[in-house]
N, C-alpha and C positions, 0 to 999 in steps of 0.2 A: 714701701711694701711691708717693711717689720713692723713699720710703727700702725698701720694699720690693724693689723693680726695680735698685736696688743694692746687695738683700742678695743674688740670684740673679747672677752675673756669667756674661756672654757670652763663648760659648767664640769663641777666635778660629779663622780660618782655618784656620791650620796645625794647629792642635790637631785640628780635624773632618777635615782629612786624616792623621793620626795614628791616630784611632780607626778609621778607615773600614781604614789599610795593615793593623788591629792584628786588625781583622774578616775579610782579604781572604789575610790568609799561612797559617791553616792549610788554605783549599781548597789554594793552593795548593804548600804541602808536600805533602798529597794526592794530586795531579795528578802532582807529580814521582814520588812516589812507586811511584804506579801504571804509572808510565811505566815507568821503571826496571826493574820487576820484569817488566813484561811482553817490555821489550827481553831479558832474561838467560833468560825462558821461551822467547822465540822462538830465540834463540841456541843458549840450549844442547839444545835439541830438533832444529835444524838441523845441529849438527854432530853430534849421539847419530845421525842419521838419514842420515847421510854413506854409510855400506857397503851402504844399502840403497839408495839413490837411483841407486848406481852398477851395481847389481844390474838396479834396473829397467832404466836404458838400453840396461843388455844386453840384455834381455829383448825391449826396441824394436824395436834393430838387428836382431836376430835374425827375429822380427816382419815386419819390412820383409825382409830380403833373402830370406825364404820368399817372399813376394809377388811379388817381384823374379823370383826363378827361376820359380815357376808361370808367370808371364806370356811371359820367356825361352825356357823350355820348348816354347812352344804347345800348351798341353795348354786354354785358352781360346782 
């Protein structure tokens, strides 16, 4: 029975922290990864989306200072 329990040998410490980093790095390459690509989709969507955004504001302002004049006006 001893000679048994000495043919199986106990992993130490460090080793079961080993296994566990070796179990633990591809989530997170994963993780980074999907980070990553989502940062370059958000980016380059926001700057593809630059002539337009600048568009809307006009759109805004314009928007607002019709408001602005009706009111001005007194035509309410």
């Amino acid at each position: 029975m001893s000679a048994r329990k000495s043919a199986t040998p106990r992993r130490s410490r460090r080793a079961a922290e080993a296994a566990v980093a070796l179990l633990r790095s591809p989530r997170g390459q994963a993780m980074v990864e999907y980070s990553v690509v989502t940062h370059f989709l958000l980016l380059g969507s926001t700057i593809a989306l630059m002539p337009m955004i600048a568009k809307l504001f006009e759109a805004f302002s314009k928007f607002y200072e019709s408001i602005f004049f009706v009111l001005n006006s007194g035509a309410i």
